[in-house]
C-alpha positions in Angstrom: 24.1 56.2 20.2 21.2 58.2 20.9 22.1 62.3 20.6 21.5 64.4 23.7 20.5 67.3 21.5 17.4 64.7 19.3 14.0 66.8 20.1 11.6 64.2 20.2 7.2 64.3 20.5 5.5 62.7 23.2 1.9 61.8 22.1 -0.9 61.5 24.8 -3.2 58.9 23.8 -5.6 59.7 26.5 -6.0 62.9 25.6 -6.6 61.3 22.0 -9.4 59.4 23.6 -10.6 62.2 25.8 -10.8 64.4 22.6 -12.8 61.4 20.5 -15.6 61.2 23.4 -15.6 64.5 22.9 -16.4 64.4 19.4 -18.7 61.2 20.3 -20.8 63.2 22.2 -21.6 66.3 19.9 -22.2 64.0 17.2 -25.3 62.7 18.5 -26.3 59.3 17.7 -23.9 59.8 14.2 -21.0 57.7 13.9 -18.0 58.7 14.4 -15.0 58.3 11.4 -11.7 59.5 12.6 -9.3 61.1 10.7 -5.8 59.6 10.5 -4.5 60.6 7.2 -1.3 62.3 6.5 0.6 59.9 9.4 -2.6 61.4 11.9 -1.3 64.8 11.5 2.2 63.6 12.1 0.8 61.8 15.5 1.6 58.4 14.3 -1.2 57.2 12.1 -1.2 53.4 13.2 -0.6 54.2 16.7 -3.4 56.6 16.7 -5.7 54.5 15.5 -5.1 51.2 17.4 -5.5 54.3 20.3 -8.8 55.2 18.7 -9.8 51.4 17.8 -12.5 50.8 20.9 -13.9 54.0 20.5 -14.1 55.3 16.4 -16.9 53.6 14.3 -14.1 54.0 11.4 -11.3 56.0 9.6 -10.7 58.3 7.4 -7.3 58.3 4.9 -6.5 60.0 1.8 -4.7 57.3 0.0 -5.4 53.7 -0.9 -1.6 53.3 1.1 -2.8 54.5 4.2 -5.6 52.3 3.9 -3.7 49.4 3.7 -1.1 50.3 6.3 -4.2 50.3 8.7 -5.9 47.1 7.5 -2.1 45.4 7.7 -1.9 46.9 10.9 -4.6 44.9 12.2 -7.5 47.8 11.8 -11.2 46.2 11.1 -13.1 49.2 11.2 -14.6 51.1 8.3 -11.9 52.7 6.9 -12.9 56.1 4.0 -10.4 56.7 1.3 -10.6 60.3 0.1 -8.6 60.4 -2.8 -10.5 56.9 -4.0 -8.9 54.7 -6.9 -7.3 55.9 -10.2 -7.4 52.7 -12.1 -10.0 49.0 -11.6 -6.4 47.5 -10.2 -7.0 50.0 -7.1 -10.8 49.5 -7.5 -10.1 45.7 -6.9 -7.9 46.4 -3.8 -10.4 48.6 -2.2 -12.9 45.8 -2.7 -10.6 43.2 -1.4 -9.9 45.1 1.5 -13.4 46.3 2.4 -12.0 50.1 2.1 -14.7 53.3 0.6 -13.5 55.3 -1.5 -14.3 58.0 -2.4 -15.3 59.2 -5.9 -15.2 63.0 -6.9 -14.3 62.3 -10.6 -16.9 61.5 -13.0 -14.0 59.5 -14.6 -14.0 57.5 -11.6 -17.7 55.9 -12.8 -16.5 55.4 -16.2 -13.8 53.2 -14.3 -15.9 51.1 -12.6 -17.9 50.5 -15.5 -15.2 49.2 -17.2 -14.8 46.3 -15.5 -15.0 43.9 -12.3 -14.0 44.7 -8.8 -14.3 41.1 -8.3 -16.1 42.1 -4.8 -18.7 43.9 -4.1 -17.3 47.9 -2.9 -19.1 50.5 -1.3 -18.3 53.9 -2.5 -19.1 57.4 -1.2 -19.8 60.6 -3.8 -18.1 63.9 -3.0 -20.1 66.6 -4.0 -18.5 69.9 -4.2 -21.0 72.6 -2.4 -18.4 75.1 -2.3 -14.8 74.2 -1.4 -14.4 73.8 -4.9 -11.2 71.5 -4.4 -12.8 68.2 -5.4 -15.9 66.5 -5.8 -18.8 66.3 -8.6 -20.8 69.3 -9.2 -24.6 69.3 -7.6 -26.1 68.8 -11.3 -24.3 65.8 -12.2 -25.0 64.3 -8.6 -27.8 62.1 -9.8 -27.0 61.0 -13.0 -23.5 59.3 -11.5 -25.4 58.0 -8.8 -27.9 56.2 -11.3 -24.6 55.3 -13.1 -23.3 53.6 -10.0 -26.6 51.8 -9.0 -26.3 50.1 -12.6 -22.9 48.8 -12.6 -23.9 46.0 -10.0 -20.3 46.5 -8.7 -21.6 48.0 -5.3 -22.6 46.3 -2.1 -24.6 49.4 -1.0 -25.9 52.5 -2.5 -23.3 54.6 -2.5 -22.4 57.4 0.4 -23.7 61.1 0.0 -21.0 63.6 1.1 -19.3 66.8 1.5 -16.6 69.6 2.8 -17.1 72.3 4.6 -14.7 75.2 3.5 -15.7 77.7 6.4 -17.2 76.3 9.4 -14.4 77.6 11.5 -15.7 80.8 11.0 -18.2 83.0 13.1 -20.6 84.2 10.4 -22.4 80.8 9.6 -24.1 81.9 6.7 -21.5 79.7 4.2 -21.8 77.0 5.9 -25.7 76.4 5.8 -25.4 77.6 1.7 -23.3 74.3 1.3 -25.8 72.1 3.6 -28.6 73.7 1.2 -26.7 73.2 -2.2 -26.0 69.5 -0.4 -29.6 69.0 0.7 -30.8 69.9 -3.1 -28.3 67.4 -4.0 -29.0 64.5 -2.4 -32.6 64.8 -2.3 -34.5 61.7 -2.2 -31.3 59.9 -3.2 -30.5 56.2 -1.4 -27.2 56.6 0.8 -25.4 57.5 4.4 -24.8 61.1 4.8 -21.7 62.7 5.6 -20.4 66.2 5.7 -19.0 67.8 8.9 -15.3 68.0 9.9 -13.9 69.4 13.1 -15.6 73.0 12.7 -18.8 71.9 11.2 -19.4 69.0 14.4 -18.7 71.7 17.1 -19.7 74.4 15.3 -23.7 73.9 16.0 -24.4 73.9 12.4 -26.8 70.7 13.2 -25.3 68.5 10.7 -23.9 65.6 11.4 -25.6 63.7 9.3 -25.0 59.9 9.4 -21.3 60.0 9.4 -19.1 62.9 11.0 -15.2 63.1 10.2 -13.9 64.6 12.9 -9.5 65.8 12.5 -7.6 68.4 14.2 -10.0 68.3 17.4 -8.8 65.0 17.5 -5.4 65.9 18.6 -6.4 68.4 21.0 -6.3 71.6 17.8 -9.1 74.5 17.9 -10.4 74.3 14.7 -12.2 77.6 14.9 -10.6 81.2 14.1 -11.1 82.1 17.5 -11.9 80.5 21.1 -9.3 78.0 22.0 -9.2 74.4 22.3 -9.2 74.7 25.8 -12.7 76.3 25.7 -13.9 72.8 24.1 -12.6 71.0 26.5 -9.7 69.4 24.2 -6.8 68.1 25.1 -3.0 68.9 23.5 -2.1 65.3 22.7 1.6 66.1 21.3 4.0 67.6 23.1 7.4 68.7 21.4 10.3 68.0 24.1 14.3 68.4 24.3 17.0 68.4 26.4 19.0 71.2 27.4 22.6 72.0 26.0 23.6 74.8 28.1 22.5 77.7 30.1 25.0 80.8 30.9 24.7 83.6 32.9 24.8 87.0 32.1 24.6 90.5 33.1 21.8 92.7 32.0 23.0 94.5 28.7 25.8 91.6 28.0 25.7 90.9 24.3 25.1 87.5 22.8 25.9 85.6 19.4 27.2 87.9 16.2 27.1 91.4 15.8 25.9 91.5 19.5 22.4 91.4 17.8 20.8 90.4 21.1 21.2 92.3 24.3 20.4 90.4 27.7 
């Protein structure tokens, strides 16, 4: 039996898809990779995508699970891994089910050299311009990529990306060091661009590259410092409900619960 007191979430998913055209249209002609990892926020990750399916040019996951959840769950788009593969067993998988990881290790290469996906795999490089949480230094940016190139394991070159760390912030000056420190990067180099999340894609930081990876706008979350979600025109999409045990009455000054440590 079903408690009377069990809080429960309702999730809007036209607000969800109100809040990706959103995201659509300050992309540009970029495509669009929504993020569902961590179970979408807690959203539901399967139900928010299926949601998203007509309308998201891909995904975006942190583990090679999630991935698979989606792809069992009937999901065809492009779907990013973040945390990429650990072993050629996972390297295999994401091949097998047409997933991108991501690789921010140079150990990640030496894995991939090491043996066959048995498909071809399309992989993205992280490089850290600043968040310095993970991804391949600038320097080593085109050596790995060379490295990649030569393994013949990839169906494409592989994807060029970063993190912003502080685009939800009013002073833009980090924000355009990292595009710089990316741009020096990636110069010249074969690849689809990505970098901006929430922040940087309605930010006006003009970067939204090939790929954007928009998150918390999704769900209806103002990811600046100030302003409000409102003010972009996104919508809540979960709202926390209950029902209502009790209500008493009392008298102005009444005290309630131990110690009297409330007063009405």
């Amino acid at each position: 039996m079903t408690s009377l007191r069990a809080p429960w979430a309702d999730i809007d998913v036209e607000a969800l898809r109100h809040n990706l055209g959103r995201a659509r249209a300050a992309a540009g002609g970029a495509k669009v990779f929504a993020v569902v990892k961590a179970d979408a926020y807690g959203h539901g990750m399967l139900a928010c995508a299926r949601a998203m399916q007509a309308g998201a040019d891909g995904f975006v996951v942190s583990t090679l699970g999630e991935a698979e959840a989606l792809r069992k769950g009937g999901i065809t788009q492009r779907v990013m891994v973040l945390q990429g593969f650990s072993t050629l067993p996972e390297a295999r998988l994401a091949a097998r089910l047409m997933l991108e990881p991501v690789i921010h290790q140079p150990w990640q290469v030496d894995v991939l050299e090491g043996g066959h996906t048995g498909l071809p795999l399309k992989v993205w490089l992280k490089i850290d311009t600043g968040m310095h949480r993970m991804g391949i230094e600038p320097g080593q940016v085109r050596a790995l990529h060379a490295r990649l190139m030569a393994t013949g394991r990839l169906r494409e070159a592989p994807g060029l990306m970063t993190h912003f760390a502080r685009a939800d912030e009013a002073d833009p000056a980090a924000t355009r060091r990292q595009i710089e420190v990316f741009g020096r990067a990636v110069e010249g180099l074969p690849g689809e661009r990505s970098l901006s999340n929430s922040a940087g894609l309605f930010g006006g930081h003009d970067a939204q590259g090939d790929i954007v990876r928009p998150g918390i706008a999704l769900y209806g979350g103002n990811p600046f410092t100030l302003g409000s979600a409102a003010g972009l025109d996104l919508r809540p999409v979960m709202a926390l409900k209950t029902r209502l045990l009790a209500v008493q009455h009392f008298a102005r000054g009444e005290p309630v619960g131990y110690g009297a440590s409330y007063l009405c």
